[in-house]
PDB file of N, CA, C and O in Angstrom:
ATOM      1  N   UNK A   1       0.853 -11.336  34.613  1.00  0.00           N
ATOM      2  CA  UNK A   1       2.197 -11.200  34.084  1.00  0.00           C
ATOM      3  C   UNK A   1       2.833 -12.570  33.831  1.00  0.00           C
ATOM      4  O   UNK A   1       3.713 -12.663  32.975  1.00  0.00           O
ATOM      5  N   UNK A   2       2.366 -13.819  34.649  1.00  0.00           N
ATOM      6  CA  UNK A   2       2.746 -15.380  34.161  1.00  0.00           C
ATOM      7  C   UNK A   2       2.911 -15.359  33.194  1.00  0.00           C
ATOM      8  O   UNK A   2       4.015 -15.514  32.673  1.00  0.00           O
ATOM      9  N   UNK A   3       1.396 -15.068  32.356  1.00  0.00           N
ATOM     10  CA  UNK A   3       1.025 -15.272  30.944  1.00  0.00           C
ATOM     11  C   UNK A   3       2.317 -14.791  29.850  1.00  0.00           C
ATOM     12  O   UNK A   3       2.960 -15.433  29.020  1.00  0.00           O
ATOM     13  N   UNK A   4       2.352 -13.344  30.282  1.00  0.00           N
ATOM     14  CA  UNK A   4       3.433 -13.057  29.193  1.00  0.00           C
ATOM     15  C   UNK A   4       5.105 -14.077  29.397  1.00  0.00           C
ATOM     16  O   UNK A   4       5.847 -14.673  28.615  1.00  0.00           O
ATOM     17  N   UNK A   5       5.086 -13.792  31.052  1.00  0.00           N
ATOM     18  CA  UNK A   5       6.827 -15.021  31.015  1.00  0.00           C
ATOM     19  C   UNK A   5       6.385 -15.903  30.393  1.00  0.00           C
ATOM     20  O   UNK A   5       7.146 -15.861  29.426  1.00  0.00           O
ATOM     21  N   UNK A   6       5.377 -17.100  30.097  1.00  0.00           N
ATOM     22  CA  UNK A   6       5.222 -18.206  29.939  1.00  0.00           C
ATOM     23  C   UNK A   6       5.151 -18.054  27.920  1.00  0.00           C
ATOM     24  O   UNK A   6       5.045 -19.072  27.236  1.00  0.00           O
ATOM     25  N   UNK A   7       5.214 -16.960  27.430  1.00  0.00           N
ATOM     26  CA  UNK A   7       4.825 -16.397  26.292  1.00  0.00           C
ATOM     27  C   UNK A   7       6.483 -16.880  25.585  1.00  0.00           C
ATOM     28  O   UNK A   7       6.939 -17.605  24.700  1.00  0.00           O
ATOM     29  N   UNK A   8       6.932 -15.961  26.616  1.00  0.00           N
ATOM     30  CA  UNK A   8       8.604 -15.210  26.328  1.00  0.00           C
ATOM     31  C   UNK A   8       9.208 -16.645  26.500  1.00  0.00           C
ATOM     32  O   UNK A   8       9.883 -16.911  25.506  1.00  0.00           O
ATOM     33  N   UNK A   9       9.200 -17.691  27.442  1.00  0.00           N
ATOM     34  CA  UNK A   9       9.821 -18.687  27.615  1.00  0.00           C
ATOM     35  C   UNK A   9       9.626 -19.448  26.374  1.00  0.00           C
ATOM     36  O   UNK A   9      10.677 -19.682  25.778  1.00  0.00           O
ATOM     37  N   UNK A  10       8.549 -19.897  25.831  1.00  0.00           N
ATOM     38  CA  UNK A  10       7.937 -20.351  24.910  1.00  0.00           C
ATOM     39  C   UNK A  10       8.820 -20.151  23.488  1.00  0.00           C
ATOM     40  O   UNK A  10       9.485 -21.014  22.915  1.00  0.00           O
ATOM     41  N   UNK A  11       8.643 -18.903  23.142  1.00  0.00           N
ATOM     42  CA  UNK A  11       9.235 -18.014  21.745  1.00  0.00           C
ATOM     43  C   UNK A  11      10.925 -18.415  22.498  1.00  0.00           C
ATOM     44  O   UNK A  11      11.318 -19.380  21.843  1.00  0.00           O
ATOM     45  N   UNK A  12      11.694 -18.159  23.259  1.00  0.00           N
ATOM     46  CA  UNK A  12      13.462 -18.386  23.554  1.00  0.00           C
ATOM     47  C   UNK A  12      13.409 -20.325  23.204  1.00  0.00           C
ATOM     48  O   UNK A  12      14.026 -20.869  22.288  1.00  0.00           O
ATOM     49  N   UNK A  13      12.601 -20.956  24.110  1.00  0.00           N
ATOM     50  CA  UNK A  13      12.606 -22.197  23.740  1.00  0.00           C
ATOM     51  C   UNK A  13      12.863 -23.307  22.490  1.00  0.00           C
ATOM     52  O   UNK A  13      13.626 -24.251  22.281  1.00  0.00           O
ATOM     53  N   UNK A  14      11.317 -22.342  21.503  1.00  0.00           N
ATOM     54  CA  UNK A  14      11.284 -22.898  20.567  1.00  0.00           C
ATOM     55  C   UNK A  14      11.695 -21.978  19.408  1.00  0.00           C
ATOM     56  O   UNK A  14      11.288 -22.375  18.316  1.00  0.00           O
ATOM     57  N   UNK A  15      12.248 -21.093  19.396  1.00  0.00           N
ATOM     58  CA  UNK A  15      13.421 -20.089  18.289  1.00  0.00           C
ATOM     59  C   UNK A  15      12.171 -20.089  17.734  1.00  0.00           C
ATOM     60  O   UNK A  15      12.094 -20.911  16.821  1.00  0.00           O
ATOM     61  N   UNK A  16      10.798 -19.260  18.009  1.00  0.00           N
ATOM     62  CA  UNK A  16       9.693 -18.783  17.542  1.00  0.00           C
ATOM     63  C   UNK A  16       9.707 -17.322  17.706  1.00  0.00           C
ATOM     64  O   UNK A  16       8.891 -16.763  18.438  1.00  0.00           O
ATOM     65  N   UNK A  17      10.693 -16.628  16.987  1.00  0.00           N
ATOM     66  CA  UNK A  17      11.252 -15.239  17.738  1.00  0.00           C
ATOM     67  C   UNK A  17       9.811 -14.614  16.047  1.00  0.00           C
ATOM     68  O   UNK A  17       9.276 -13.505  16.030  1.00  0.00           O
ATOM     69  N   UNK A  18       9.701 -15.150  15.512  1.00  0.00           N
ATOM     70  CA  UNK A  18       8.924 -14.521  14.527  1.00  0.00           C
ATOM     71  C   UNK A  18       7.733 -14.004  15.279  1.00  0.00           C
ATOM     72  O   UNK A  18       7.247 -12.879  15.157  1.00  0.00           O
ATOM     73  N   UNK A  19       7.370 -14.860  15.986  1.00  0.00           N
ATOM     74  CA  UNK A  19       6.061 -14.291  16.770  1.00  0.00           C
ATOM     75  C   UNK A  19       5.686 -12.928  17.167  1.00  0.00           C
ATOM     76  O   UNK A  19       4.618 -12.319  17.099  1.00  0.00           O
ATOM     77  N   UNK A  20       7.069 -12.554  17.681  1.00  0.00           N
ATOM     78  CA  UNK A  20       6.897 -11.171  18.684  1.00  0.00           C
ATOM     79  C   UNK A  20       5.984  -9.782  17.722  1.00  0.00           C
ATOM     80  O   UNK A  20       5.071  -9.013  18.020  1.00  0.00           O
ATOM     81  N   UNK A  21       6.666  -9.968  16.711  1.00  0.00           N
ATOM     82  CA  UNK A  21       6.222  -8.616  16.119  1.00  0.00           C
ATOM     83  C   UNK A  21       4.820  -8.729  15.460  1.00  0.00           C
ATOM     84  O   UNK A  21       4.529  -7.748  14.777  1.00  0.00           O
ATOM     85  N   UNK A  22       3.693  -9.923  15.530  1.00  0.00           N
ATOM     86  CA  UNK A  22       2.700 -10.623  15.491  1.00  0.00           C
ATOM     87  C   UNK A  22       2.151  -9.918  17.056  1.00  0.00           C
ATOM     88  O   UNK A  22       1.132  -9.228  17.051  1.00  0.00           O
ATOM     89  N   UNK A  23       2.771 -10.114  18.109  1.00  0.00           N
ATOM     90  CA  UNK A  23       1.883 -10.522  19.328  1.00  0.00           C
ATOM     91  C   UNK A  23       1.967  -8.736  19.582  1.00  0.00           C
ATOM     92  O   UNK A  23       0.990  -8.033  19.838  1.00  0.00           O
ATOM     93  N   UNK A  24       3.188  -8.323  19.455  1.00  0.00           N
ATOM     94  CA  UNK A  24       3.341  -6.856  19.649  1.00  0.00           C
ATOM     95  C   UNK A  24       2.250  -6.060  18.700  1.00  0.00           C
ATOM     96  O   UNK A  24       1.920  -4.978  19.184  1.00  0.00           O
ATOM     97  N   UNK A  25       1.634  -6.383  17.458  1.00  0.00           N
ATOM     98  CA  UNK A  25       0.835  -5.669  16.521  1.00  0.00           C
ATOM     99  C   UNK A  25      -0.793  -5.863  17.355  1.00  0.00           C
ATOM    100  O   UNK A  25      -1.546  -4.909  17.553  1.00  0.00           O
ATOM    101  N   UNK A  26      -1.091  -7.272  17.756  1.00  0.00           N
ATOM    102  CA  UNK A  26      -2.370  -7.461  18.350  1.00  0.00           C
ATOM    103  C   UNK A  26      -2.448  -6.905  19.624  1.00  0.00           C
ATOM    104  O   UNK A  26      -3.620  -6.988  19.993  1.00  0.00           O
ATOM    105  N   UNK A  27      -1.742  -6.373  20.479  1.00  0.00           N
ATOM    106  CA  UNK A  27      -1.512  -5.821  21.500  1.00  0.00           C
ATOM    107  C   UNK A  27      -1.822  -4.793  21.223  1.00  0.00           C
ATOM    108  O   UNK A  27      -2.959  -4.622  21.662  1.00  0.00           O
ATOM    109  N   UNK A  28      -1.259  -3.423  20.418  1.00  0.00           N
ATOM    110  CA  UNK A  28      -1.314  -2.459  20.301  1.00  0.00           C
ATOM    111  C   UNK A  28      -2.784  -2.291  19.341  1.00  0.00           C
ATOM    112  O   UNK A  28      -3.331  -1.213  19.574  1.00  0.00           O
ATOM    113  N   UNK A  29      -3.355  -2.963  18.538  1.00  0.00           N
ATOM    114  CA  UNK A  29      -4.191  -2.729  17.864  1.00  0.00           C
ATOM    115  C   UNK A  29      -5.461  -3.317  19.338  1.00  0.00           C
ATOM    116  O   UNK A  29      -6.624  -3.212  18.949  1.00  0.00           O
ATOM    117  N   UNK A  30      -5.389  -3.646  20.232  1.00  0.00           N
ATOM    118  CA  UNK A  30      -6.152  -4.034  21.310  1.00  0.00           C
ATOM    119  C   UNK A  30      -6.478  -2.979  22.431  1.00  0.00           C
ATOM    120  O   UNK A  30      -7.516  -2.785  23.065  1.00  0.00           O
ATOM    121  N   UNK A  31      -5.067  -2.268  22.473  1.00  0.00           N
ATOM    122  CA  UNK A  31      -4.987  -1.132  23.440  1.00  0.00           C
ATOM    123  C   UNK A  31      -5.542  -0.131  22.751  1.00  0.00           C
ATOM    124  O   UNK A  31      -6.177   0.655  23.454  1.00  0.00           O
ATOM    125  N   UNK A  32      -5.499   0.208  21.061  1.00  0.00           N
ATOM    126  CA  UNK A  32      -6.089   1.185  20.353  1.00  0.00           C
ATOM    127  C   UNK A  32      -7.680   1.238  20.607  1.00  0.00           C
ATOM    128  O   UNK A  32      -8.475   2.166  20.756  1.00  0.00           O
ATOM    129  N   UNK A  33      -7.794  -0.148  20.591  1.00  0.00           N
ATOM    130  CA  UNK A  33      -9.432  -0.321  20.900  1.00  0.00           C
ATOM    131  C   UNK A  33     -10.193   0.212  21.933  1.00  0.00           C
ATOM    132  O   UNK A  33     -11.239   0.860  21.889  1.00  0.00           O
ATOM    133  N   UNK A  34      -9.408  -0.214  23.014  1.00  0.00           N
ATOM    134  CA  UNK A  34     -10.207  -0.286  24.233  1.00  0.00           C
ATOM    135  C   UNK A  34     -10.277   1.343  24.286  1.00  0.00           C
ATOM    136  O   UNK A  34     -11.246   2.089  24.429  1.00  0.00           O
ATOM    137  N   UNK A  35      -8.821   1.630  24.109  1.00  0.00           N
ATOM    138  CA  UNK A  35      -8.781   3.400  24.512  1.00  0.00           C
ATOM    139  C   UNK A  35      -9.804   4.477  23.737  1.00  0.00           C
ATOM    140  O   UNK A  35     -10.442   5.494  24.009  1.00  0.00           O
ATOM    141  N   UNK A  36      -9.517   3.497  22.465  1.00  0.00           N
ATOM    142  CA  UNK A  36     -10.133   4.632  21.355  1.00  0.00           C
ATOM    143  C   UNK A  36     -11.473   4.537  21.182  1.00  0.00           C
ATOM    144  O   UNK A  36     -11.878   5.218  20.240  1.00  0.00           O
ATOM    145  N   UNK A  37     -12.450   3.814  21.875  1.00  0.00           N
ATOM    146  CA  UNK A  37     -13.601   3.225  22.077  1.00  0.00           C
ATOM    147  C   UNK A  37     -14.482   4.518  22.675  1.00  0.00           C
ATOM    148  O   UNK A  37     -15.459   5.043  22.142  1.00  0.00           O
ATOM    149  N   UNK A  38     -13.912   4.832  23.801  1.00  0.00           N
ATOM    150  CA  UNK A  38     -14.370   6.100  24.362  1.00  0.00           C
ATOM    151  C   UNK A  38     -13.871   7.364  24.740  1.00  0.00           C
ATOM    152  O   UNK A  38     -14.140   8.010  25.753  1.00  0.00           O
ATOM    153  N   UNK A  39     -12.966   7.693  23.627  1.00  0.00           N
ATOM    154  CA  UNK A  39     -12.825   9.177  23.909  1.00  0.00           C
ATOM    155  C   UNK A  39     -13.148   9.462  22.656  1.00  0.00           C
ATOM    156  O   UNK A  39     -13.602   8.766  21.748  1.00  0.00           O
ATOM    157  N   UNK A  40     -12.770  10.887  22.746  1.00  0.00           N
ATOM    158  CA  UNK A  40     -13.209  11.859  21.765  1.00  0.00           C
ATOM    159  C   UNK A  40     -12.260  11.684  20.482  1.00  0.00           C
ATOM    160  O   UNK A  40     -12.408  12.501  19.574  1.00  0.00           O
ATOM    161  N   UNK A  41     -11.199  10.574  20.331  1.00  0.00           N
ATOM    162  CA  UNK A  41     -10.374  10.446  19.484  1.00  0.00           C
ATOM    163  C   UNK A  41     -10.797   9.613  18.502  1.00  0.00           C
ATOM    164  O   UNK A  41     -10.239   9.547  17.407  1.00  0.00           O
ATOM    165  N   UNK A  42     -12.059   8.757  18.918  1.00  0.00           N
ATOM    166  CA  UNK A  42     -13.093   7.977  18.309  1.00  0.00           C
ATOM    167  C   UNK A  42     -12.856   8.128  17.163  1.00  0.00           C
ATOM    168  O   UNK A  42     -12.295   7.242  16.518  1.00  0.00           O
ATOM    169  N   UNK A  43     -13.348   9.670  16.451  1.00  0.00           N
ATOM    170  CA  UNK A  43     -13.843   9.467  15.083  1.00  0.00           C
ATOM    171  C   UNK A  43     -12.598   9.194  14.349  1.00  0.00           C
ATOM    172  O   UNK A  43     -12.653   8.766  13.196  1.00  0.00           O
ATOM    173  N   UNK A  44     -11.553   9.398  14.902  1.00  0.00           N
ATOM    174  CA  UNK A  44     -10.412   9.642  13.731  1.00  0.00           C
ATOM    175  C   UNK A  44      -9.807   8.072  13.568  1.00  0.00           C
ATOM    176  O   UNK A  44      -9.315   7.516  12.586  1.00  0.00           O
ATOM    177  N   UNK A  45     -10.073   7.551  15.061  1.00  0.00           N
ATOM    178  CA  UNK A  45      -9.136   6.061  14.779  1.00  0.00           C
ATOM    179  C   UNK A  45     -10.267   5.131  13.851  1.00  0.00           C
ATOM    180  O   UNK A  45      -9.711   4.329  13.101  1.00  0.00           O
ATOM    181  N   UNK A  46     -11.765   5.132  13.804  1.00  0.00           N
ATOM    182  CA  UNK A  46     -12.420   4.681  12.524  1.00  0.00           C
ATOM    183  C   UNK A  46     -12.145   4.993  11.513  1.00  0.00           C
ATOM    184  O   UNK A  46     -12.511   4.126  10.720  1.00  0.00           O
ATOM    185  N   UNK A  47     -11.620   5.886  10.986  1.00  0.00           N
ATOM    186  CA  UNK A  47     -11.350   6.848  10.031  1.00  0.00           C
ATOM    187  C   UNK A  47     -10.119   5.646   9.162  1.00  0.00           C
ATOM    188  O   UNK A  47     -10.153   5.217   8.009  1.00  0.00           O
ATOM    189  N   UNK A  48      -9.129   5.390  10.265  1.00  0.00           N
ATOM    190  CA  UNK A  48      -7.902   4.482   9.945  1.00  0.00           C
ATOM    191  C   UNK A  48      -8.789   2.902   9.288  1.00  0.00           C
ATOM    192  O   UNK A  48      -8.098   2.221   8.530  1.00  0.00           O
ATOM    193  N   UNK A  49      -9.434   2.671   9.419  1.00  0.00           N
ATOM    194  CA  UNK A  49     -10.314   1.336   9.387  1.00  0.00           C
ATOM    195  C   UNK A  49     -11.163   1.381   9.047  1.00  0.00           C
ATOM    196  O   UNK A  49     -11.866   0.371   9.008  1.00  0.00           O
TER     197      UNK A  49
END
């Protein structure tokens, strides 16, 4: 959880607020992965890609 304060401090610091919706897209397209990797929801999230 450092990682992300040290993220958040970073982006308030340097008015790099553009980032978030960048770091928020690779996040969720990361969690799609891992999850969608092994269930049965598989075929459909290839389907997207």
């Amino acid at each position: 959880m450092e990682f992300l304060k040290d993220i958040l401090k970073f982006m308030k610091e340097r008015k790099k607020f553009w980032l978030a919706p960048i770091i928020l897209v690779l996040l969720l397209l990361g969690i799609l992965i891992v999850f969608g990797g092994g269930s049965a929801a598989a075929p459909f999230i290839y389907t997207l890609f």
